[in-house]
C-alpha positions, -999 to 999 in steps of 0.1 A, spaced: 117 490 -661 113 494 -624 127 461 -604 99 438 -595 93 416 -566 100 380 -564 63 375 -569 54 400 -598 83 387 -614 71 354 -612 37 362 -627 49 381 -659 68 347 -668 37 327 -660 10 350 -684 41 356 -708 46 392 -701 76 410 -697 97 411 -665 125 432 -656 143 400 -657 146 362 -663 133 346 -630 161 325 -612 162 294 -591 188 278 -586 172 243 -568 189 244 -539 171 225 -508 189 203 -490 221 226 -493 203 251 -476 202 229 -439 243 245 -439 228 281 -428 210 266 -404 221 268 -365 258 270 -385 246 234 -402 225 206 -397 234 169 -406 210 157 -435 195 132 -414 180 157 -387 173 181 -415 149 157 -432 129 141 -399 124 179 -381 98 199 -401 114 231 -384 150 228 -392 134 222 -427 112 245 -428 141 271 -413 166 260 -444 145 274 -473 139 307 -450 171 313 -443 180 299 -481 154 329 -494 174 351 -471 208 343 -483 200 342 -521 167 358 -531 156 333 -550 118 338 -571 108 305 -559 108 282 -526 101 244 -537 102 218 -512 125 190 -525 139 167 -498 150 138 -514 133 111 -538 136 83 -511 102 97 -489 78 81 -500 96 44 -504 109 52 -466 72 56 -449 63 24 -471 86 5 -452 118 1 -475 154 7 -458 171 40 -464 199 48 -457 210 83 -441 250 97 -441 258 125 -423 260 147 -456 252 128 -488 215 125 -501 192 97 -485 189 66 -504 173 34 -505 195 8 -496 170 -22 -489 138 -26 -513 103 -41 -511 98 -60 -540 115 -99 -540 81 -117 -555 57 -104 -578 31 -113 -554 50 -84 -530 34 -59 -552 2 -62 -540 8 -63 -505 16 -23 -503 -6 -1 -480 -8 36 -480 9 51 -449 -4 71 -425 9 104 -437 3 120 -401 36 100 -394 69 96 -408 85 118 -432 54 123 -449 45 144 -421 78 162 -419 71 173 -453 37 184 -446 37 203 -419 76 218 -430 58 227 -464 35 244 -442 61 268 -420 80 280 -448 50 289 -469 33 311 -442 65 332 -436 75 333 -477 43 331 -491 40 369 -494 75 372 -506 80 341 -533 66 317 -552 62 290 -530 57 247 -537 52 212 -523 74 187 -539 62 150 -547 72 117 -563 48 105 -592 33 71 -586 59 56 -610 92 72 -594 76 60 -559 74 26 -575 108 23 -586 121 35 -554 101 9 -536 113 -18 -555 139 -10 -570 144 1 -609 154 -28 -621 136 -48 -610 103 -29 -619 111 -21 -657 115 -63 -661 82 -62 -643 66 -38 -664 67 -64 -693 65 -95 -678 39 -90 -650 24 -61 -660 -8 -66 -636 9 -68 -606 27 -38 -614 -6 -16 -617 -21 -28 -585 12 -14 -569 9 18 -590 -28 24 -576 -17 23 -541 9 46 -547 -14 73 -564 -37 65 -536 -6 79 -514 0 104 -536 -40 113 -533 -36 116 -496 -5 138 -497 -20 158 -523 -47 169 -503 -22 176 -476 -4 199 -498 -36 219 -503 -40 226 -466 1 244 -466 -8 271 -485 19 265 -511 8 281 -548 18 254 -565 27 215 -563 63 201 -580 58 168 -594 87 146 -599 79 126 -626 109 112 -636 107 81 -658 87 101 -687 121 100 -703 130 84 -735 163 63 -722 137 40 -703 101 44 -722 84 49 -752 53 71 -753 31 40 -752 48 27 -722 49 54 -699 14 66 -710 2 26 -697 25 33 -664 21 68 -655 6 92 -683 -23 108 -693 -48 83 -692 -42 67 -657 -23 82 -625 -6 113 -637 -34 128 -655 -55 119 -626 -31 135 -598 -24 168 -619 -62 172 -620 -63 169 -585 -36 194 -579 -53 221 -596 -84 212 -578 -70 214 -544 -54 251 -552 -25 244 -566 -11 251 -595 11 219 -611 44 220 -619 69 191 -631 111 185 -623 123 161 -648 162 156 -648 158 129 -671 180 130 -706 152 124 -732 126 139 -713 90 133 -731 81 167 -737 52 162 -756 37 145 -733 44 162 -698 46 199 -711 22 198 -742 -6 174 -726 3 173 -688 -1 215 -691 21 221 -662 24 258 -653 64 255 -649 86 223 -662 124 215 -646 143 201 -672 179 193 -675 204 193 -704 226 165 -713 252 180 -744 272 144 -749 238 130 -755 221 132 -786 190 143 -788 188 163 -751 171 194 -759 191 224 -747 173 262 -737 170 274 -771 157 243 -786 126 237 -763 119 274 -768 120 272 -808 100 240 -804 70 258 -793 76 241 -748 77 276 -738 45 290 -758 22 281 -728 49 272 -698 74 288 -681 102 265 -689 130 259 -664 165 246 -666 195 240 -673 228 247 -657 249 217 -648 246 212 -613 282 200 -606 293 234 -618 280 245 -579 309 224 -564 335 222 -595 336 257 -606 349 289 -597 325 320 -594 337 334 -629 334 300 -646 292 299 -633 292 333 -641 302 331 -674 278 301 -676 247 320 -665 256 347 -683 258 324 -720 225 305 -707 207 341 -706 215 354 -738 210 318 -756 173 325 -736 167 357 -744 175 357 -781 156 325 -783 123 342 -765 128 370 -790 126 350 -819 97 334 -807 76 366 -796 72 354 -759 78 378 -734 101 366 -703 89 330 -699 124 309 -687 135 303 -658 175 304 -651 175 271 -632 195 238 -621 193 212 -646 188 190 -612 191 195 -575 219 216 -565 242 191 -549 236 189 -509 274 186 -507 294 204 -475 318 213 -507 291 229 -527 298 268 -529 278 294 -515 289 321 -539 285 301 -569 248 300 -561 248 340 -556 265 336 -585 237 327 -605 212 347 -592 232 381 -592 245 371 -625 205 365 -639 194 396 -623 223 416 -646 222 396 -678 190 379 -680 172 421 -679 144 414 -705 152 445 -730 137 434 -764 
């Protein structure tokens, strides 16, 4: 088979054709500000939409990745609410200083003015790397579900005692973060991205049941409501999920995301690896994505992530076989490639030269 572009590569995975090969991507984002003007510190990388922007050009450039998604950090959203975060010079953003000391703080959450703070950096960043890659990748927003928001805003903790002790309160604070999420949704439409990334992290089975997280974020309420609204903007939806126990059923079977991020946790039982979701019947209508351990991108040496890709490929490709599906994985990140000066360059070539040998679709 001829080699395909980024693009029609993408598209067999997606209508379950065959491609030449697996698609690959590798998530890295904020990793990317180090080819940038010889590196960037995280902190001016994430409030200037053109050094952002720049990073996943110059990212695409470096690697040839089949996708450009827009992750900056899970602490956006919680940062233009008005909670403290805190920014190193090279570590990931975090929130350092919550919202949330009373219940009655719950309802006293406004949306933002997403014209302003990093919102806006994400917006109009989103914006100039999608009309320069647009014609050569896959491109997508990236966006915190209503519940991750929540949890950043308030803190974790805190919010899963709420959850079951002042359960009210808690929904009044989830509306007005899907009415955020609203806003910046119809923001997304106007970048040109293909598709949206939803990060809907607490659909996981180490935190909630199925009846919990469908009261909190699932089908019936914000999620289902905010995927809907994706699709009507342009978009099409996609989900990350680094979680453990990811609810599966849920976000791939209902939610009906086009691709789902997924991570793979061996030491805990019950993580699905590659091969399992694919003999469960996740990939038969999605282009599942995952699941190479993202400390291996500091940790390991070339031939160790090699030899990792290269396993992770065949376990794929045998699995797809089996199942009649054509080339629908994704050789992926279980999470965010770590936006570490120590993380190495070549181990993410690694993984895409290593995909484009190995993961050749020849069944």
């Amino acid at each position: 088979m001829a080699e395909m572009t980024h693009i029609e590569r993408v598209m067999a995975a997606l209508t379950n054709a065959k491609g030449d090969t697996l698609t690959c991507y590798p998530i890295a984002c904020g990793v990317n500000r180090n080819l940038v003007n010889g590196g960037v510190s995280y902190k001016d990388w994430a409030h200037t939409a053109k050094l952002y922007a720049q990073s996943f050009i110059e990212g695409q450039k470096a690697y040839g990745f089949d996708f450009a998604i827009g992750l900056m950090d899970l602490s956006v959203m919680a940062g233009d609410l008005g909670a403290g975060v805190r920014f190193d010079k090279e570590n990931t953003p975090f929130v350092d200083k919550t919202l949330v000391k009373t219940v009655e703080d719950y309802e006293k959450f406004k949306v933002p003015d997403i014209k302003k703070g990093r919102s806006a950096v994400i917006l109009e960043g989103t914006k100039l790397y999608c009309d320069v890659l647009k014609t050569q990748v896959i491109t997508a927003g990236f966006l915190e579900g209503p519940l991750l928001a929540l949890s950043q805003s308030a803190g974790a903790e805190r919010l899963f005692m709420d959850m079951f002790t002042n359960p009210s309160a808690v929904h009044k604070a989830l509306k007005t973060m899907t009415e955020y999420d609203v806003e910046m949704v119809k923001g997304f439409g106007k970048t040109g991205c293909a598709g949206l990334c939803w990060d809907y992290l607490w659909g996981n089975y180490s935190c909630l049941g199925d009846k919990e997280y469908d009261e909190f974020e699932g089908c019936k309420k914000y999620a289902g409501d905010l995927n809907a609204l994706t699709a009507k903007e342009g978009m099409a939806v996609a989900i990350h999920n680094c979680a453990d126990l990811p609810h599966l059923d849920t976000q791939v079977k209902k939610f009906k995301p086009a691709i789902y991020s997924m991570a793979y946790y061996p030491l805990i039982p019950g993580s699905p690896s590659a091969k399992e979701v694919i003999e469960q019947g996740f990939a038969d209508n999605c282009l599942m994505a995952g699941q190479i351990d993202p400390q291996l991108f500091i940790r390991a040496t070339p031939e160790k992530i090699t030899q990792v890709t290269k396993d992770l490929c065949q376990e794929v490709k045998t699995a797809l076989c089996k199942k009649g599906l054509g080339s629908r994985y994704c050789i992926a990140s279980g999470c965010e490639v770590p936006p570490d000066v120590h993380t190495k360059k070549e181990n993410i070539k690694a993984v895409v030269d290593t995909t484009r040998k190995y993961g050749v679709v020849d069944w």
